[in-house]
N, C-alpha and C positions, 0 to 999 in steps of 0.2 A: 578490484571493482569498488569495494566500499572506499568510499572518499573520506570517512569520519566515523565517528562511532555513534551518532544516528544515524548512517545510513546502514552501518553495519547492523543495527539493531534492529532495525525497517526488515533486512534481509531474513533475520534471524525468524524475528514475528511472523512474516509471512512464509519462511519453511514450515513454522508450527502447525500455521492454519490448515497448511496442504496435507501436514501429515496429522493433522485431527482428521481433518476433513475425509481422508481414506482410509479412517478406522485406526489410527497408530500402527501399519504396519512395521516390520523389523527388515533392518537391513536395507531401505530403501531412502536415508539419510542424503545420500550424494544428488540420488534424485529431486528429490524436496528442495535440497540447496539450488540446483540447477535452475529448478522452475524460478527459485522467491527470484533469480541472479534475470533469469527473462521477462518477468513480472516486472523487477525494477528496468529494463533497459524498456520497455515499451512505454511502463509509463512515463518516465523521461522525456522518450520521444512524443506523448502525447499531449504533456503537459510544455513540452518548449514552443509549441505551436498553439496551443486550443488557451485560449481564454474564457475557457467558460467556470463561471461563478462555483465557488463551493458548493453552493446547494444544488446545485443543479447536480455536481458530478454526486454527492452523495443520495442523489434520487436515482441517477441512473447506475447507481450502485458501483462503480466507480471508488480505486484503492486510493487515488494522489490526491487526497483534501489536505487542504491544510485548517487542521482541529483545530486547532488550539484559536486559529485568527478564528476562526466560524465560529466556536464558543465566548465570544469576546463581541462579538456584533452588538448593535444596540438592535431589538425586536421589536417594529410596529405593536403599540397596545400591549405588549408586556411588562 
């Protein structure tokens, strides 16, 4: 699945958050993996078709931003 080792890493991060997120259970690793694996296939599919703005998807709370271009904008009156 991972194509490279950011996406590998993408995967990793988002197992983490799942298994913060439900208290660091034990023994439930494969799980976590499985999810960050459907997390990334979805948003794939989301982001191969939706052009919608960075901002916008980090308002709708929304995983596939790309950070780093969106920290790099120049900002009205900033």
């Amino acid at each position: 699945m991972a194509a490279n080792r950011q996406d590998e890493q993408w995967l990793r991060d988002r197992a983490y958050y799942i298994w913060e997120r439900e208290g660091r259970p034990h023994g439930r690793a494969l799980n976590h993996w499985l999810q960050a694996i459907g997390d990334a296939t979805r948003v794939r599919r989301v982001s191969d078709r939706d052009p919608t703005p960075d901002e916008e998807r980090i308002l709708a709370g929304r995983i596939d931003v790309n950070m780093p271009a969106l920290l790099t904008k120049d900002v009205p009156g900033g």
